[in-house]
N, C-alpha and C positions, 0 to 999 in steps of 0.2 A: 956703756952704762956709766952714770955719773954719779956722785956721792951721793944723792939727792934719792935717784932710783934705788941705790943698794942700800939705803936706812930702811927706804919706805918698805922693802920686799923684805928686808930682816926684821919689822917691828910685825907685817902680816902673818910674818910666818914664826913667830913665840905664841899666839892662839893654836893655830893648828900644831906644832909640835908640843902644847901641852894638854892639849886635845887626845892626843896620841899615849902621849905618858900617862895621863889617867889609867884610858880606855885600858893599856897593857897592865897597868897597876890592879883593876877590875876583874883580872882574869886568872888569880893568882885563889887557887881555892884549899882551906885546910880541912883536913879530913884526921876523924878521928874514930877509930876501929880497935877490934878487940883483935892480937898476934895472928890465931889460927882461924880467921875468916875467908877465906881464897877468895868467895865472890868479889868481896871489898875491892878486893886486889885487881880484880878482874873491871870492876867497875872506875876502878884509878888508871887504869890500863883505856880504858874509854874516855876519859877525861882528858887525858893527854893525846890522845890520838885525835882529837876535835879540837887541841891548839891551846888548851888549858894548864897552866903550872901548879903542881900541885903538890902539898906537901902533905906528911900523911906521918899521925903519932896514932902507935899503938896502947891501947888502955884497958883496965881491964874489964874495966864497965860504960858504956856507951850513956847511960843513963842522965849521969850529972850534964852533959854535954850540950843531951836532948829538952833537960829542965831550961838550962842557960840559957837556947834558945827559943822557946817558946813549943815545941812541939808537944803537940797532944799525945797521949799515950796510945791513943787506938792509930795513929798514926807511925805508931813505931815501927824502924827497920833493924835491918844490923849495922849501920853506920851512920853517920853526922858529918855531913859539909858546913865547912862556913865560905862564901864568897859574898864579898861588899856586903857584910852586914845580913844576906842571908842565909838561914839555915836549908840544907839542903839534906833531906833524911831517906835515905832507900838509896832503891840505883832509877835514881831522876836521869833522865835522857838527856845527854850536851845540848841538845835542839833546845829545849827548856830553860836550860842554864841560861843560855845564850838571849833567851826570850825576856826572862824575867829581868835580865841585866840591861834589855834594851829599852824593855817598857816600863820600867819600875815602878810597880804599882807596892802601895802602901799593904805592903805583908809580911808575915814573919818570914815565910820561905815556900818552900816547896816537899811536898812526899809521894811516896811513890809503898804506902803501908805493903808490910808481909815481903813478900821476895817473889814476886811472879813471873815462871818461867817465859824468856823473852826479851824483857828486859836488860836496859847496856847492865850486863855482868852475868845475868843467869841467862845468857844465849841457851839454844835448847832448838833439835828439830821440829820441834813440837811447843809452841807456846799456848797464853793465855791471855786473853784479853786484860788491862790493866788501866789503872786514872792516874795520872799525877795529879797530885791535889795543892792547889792554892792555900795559904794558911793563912787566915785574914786576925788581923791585929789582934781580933777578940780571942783567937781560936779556933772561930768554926773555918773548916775547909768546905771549899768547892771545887770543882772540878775544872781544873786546867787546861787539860787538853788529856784525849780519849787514846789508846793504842787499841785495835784489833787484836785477835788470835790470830795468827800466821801457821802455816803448814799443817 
């Protein structure tokens, strides 16, 4: 390999290795929960098991959190993600995370309203079918993508 080759192959590869540092920069998500919530915990616990870094302050109100980001009240959970700018409210499934982050569609974030048995954090032999919901700039949520009742 000649000087010539070895610029050309280190200037192609500063896109792809900043391509990369984004992407892992992207996957860093903050989570804000009230001390005695196990599920939360449980659902951070999911987070990181799907390859997600994720930092997690305790508060005592989830509230101001869920104003900051845009979330509706009827969409409320017991916890608040923030990743790239979106809010992530419930226990959103990493499959979604992972979704929203690839498609980026123009929204506040994602929820997963109430706590339904099933869902990454309230695992359960017994679930219930549940919507993650799209949260579109104005507010109004759609539905994201559908989970079944299992067992």
């Amino acid at each position: 390999m000649n000087r010539k080759q070895f610029l050309q192959m280190a200037a192609a590869a500063i896109p792809f290795g900043a391509a990369v540092a984004l992407r892992a920069a992207a996957t860093h998500i903050q989570v804000y929960k009230t001390p005695t919530c196990g599920c939360c915990g449980n659902w951070v616990k999911h987070l990181q098991q799907n390859g997600f870094e994720v930092s997690v302050q305790d508060v005592p109100d989830t509230t101001p959190y869920r104003k900051k980001y845009g979330v509706p009240e009827e969409l409320m959970s017991c916890h608040t993600g923030i990743v790239d700018g979106y809010a992530l409210e419930g226990h959103v499934p990493a499959a979604e995370v992972q979704r929203i982050l690839r498609e980026r569609p123009k929204a506040r974030g994602l929820a997963v309203p109430g706590m339904p048995m099933g869902s990454p954090g309230m695992e359960a032999a017994r679930t219930q079918p549940y919507s993650v919901m799209l949260i579109g700039m104005t507010g109004k949520a759609t539905v994201y993508q559908s989970y079944p009742r299992k067992g």
